[in-house]
Structure formats: structure tokens, C-alpha cells
C-alpha positions as CSV (number, residue, x, y, z in Angstrom):
1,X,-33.9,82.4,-19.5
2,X,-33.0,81.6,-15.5
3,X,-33.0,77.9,-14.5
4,X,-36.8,78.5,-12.9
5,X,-38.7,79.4,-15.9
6,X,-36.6,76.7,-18.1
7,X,-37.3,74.1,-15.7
8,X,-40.7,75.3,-15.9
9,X,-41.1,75.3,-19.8
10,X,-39.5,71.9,-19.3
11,X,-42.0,70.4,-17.1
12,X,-38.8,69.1,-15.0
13,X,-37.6,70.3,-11.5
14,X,-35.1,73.4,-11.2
15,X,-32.8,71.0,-9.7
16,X,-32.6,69.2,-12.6
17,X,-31.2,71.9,-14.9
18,X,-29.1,72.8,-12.1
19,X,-27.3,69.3,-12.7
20,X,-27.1,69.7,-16.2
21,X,-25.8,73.1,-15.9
22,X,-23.2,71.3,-13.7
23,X,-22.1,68.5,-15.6
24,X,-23.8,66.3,-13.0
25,X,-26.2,64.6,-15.5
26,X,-27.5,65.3,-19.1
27,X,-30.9,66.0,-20.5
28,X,-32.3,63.0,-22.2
29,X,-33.8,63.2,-26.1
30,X,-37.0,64.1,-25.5
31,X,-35.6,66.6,-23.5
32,X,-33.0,67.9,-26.0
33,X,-35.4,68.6,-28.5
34,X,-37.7,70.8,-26.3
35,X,-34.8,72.7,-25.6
36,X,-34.1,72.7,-29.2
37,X,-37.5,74.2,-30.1
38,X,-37.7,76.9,-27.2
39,X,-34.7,77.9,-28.6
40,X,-36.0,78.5,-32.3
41,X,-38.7,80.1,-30.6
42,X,-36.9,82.9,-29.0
43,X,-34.9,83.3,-31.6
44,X,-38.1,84.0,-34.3
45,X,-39.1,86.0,-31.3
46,X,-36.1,88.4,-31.4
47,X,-36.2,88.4,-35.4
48,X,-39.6,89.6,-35.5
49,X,-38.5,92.4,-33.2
50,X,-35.3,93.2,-35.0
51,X,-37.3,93.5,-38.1
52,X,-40.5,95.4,-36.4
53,X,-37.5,97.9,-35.3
């Protein structure tokens, strides 16, 4: 996933991720756990694959 569409599945500015890719700031808790669930979500997304394959 590019900065773009994670700051858009975020609801925050691509700017944003840009600083937390740089070390600049650091995604707050609410944040964090969106992060955390998009993640399981791709992940279940590329198991179903694996196992439709």
C-alpha cells in the first residue's frame, strides 16, 4: 500500500504518513490500531487467496 491510499484509508493527509515514515512524528492510538486492523485485513485477504490457489 503507497502513502496515498494509506493516508486515505486513514482519513489523514499524505503528509502525515510521510512524517511518520520519516521519523518526524508518530501515529497516535487511535491511529495505531486502524493501522493494526488494515493490516489483518490484507493479510486474511492474501490467505483466502493462498488457499483459493
Amino acid at each position: 500500500m503507497n502513502q496515498p491510499l494509506l493516508a486515505d484509508a486513514l482519513g489523514v493527509d499524505q503528509a502525515t504518513v510521510s512524517r511518520w515514515k520519516n521519523g518526524k512524528s508518530k501515529p497516535s492510538r487511535p491511529v495505531l490500531k486502524l493501522i493494526e486492523r488494515l493490516l489483518e485485513d490484507r493479510r486474511s485477504a492474501v490467505r483466502s487467496v493462498e488457499v483459493d490457489e
